[in-house]
C-alpha positions, 0 to 999 in steps of 0.5 A, a space after each residue: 807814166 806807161 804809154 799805149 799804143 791802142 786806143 778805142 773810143 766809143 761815142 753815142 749820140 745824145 745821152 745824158 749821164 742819167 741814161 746810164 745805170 752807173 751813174 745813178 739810174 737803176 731804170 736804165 739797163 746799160 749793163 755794157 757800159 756799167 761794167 766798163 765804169 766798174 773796170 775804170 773811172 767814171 767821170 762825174 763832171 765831164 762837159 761837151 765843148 757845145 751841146 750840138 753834134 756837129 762842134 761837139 764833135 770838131 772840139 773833139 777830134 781836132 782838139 781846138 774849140 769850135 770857134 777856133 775850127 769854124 764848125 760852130 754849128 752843124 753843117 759847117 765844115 772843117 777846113 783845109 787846114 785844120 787837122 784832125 787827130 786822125 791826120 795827125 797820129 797817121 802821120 806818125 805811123 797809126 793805123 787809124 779808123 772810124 767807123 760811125 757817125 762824122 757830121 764834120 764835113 758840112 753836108 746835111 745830117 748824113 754825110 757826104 759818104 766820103 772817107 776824109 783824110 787821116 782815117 782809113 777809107 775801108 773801114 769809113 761809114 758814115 751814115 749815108 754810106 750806111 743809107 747808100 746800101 739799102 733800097 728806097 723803101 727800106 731807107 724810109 723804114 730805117 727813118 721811121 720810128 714806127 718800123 720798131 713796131 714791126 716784128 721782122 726788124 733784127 738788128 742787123 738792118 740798124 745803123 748801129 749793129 752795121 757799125 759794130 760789125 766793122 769795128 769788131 772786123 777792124 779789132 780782129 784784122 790789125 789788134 797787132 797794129 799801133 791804132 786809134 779806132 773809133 766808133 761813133 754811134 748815131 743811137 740813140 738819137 732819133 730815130 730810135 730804131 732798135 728790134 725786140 726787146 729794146 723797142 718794148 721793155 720801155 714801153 711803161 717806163 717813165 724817166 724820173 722827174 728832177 725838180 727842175 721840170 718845174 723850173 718856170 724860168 723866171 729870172 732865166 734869159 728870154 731865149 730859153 722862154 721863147 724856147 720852152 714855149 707852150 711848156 711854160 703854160 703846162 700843168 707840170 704836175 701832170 708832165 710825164 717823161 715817156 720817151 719808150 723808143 728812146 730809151 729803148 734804143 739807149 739800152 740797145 747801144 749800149 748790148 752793141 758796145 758790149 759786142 764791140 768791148 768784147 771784142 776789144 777784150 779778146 783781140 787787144 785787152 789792154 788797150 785804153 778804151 774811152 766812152 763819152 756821149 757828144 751831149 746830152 738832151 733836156 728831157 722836159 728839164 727847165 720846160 725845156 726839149 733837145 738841146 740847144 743854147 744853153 748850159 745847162 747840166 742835161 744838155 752839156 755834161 756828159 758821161 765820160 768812162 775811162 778803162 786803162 788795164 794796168 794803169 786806171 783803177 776799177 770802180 773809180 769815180 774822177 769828181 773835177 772838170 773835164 772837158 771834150 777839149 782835153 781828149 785829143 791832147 790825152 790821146 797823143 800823150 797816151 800814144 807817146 805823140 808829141 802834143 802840138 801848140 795848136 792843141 786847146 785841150 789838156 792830157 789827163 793822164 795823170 787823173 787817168 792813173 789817180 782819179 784824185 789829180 785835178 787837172 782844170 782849174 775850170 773848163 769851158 763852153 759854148 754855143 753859136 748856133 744849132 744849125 745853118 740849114 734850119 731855121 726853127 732853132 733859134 738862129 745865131 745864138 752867142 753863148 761863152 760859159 766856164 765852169 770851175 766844178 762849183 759855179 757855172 757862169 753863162 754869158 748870153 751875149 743877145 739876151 741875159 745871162 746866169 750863174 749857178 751854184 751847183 752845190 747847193 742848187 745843183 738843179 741850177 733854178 736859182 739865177 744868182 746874176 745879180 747876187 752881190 754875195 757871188 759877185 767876186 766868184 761870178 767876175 773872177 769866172 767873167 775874166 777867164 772866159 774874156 782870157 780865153 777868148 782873147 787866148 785862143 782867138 775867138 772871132 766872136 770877141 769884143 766889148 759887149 762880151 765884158 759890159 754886161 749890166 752886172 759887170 759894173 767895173 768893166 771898161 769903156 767900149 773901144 773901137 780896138 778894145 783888147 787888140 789881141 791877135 793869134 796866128 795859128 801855130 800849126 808848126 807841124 802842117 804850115 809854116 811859121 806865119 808872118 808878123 803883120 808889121 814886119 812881114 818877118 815870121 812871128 815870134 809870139 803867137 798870142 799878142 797885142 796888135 
């Protein structure tokens, strides 16, 4: 397998599949990104680790699960010891770079405007650093969605043109180099700020209705229903999808990743460049808005483009499950990087030369809460699901809890819980979501997660229940933990205690 020793990755803010041309809307202008699908591999069933900025993101620049880096909601940091892929490959001799939106320092929706350590602090810009070089007055304009009203905004006071400028700085200065560069745009999330034409050529525009928008969610979890409230007592007939800025800015991204793979095409044109979105957004699906707990195919699948000269076909199209999981381990292996045990994830190399390769049996999700500084989400909501490419199983640990067939409903509005004809299916996927969990340690675990109403074989609560234990085994940062019995350094990682 031939191996790189540069790397782009671009990532936007809340976009489903279904805002990008290439995967089946003509009424989405994304020429940028239709055209890296046509020179690479367009991932169909691509899931975020949970459909919140913040964990989404620590899954996918740490390459463990955010139950197991602590960021299992926005505002909360990583810790000490918990490494980032950045951290990782710099020790290694790469140069490496972001640019763009962080959300893992556990600071408010901004940053702290503090370069963390793996990445190179002249090319850090988050986006208080971003906030930090504009007036009082002006931080209030790049707030306000209303500014894209005003005919004097350019591009070059968004957000996102400032970040395509740095990146094209860095790609011009160090393409020599052995690099990871990433760039991380906050658009098209609100705000939704973006100059003429973007801001007007959606102004008509209504987002095509699927038929889940008339979902009334009965037999779903109590939770989703407290979340769609009022729409649940709305003339779905007569909803309409006009988000004009929304979109607007989504084809606005999407011209500045065209400037920053132009870039790539002149100064290191055979670098491997990945493109994904943290999440997705509900769109009215489900009498559902935003995201938040819940599995959902909106909100937790997203779009995954691979292009790799020489070594991934074009107009390609990878049908299995992938996960955010799975990009750090990919990253290292394609760099030639030793993968560490630490690592959740898996290498999809090997789907990245044959899309045909399926590498995950299943991969999985979840959800602990939206975020610790707002109150107006839904609190602490425990969600574990898996999902094999067929059926999706989601455990709601407070309310109820769902399993879909996505080939035959692939709009996921039949509930099929309780469906004696899939219970093998649903308690085959039950025990490999109580595995991982047990696995990789998740400090959330116990009983109540097995003896759910449905699971009538499960066994009795106990005060130990699984008794399983995992030290951490970051053998490359600490040294080899000690047994908790013996106080001699442990053997086997993962075991009874």
């Amino acid at each position: 397998m031939r191996r790189t020793h540069k790397v782009v990755l671009v990532m936007v803010d809340t976009q489903r599949t279904d805002m990008l041309g290439c995967y089946g809307n003509p009424g989405m202008k994304t020429p940028s990104l239709d055209r890296l699908a046509a020179e690479g591999i367009r991932f169909d069933r691509a899931y975020t680790c949970q459909p919140v900025c913040g964990p989404a993101r620590a899954a996918m620049f740490t390459g463990t699960f955010p139950h197991s880096s602590g960021v299992w909601a926005n505002s909360m940091a990583l810790g000490d010891n918990v490494k980032t892929i950045g951290q990782r490959l710099r020790d290694t001799g790469i140069h490496t770079a972001y640019v763009g939106k962080w959300h893992l320092d556990g600071g408010d929706y901004f940053g702290l405007g503090r370069c963390p350590d793996g990445w190179d602090p002249d090319y850090w810009f988050d986006m208080r650093s971003h906030l930090e070089t504009l007036s009082d007055e002006d931080r209030i304009r790049s707030r306000t969605t209303s500014t894209n009203r005003d005919p004097s905004l350019t591009a070059d006071f968004t957000f996102g043109h400032r970040v395509s400028d740095r990146a094209i700085d860095f790609l011009e200065k160090y393409a020599a180099d052995d690099f990871l560069l990433v760039v991380s745009y906050d658009e098209p999330h609100g705000p939704c700020l973006c100059p003429r034409p973007f801001s007007e050529m959606y102004r008509d525009y209504e987002f095509p209705k699927s038929r889940n928008v008339w979902d009334t969610l009965e037999g779903k979890p109590e939770h989703q229903r407290v979340w769609a409230g009022h729409r649940l007592e709305q003339d779905r007939d007569a909803v309409t999808i006009k988000r004009p800025d929304f979109f607007g800015c989504n084809a606005f991204v999407d011209s500045e990743i065209g400037r920053v793979i132009e870039a790539v095409d002149h100064h290191a044109p055979d670098a491997l460049v990945l493109y994904t979105a943290d999440h997705g957004d509900m769109l009215e699906s489900h009498c559902l808005s935003g995201k938040g707990p819940a599995m959902y195919d909106e909100i937790a699948r997203v779009p995954f483009i691979v292009r790799w000269p020489g070594v991934s076909p074009d107009a390609a199209i990878c049908p299995h499950p992938v996960s955010h999981i799975d990009l750090a381990p990919t990253i290292m292996d394609a760099m030639d990087v030793p993968i560490p045990k630490l690592l959740e994830g898996r290498s999809l190399l090997e789907t990245f030369q044959a899309p045909d390769v399926r590498q995950n049996d299943v991969i999985f999700m979840e959800f602990g809460r939206y975020e610790i500084d707002h109150d107006t989400f839904g609190g602490f909501q425990p969600v574990r699901a898996c999902f094999d490419g067929r059926y999706k199983l989601v455990v709601n640990l407070l309310t109820s809890d769902e399993l879909y067939d996505l080939e035959t409903d692939p709009d996921e509005m039949v509930n099929r819980i309780d469906s004696s004809e899939h219970a093998d299916i649903r308690n085959r996927l039950h025990d490999r979501i109580l595995d991982w969990m047990n696995d990789t340690r998740d400090p959330f675990r116990g009983y109540d997660w097995e003896r759910r109403p449905w699971r009538t074989d499960a066994r009795p609560a106990t005060w130990a229940y699984t008794g399983m234990t995992r030290q951490r085994e970051n053998e490359e940062y600490e040294p080899r933990q000690l047994d908790y019995d013996t106080g001699l350094p442990m053997t086997d990682a993962v075991r009874k205690k």
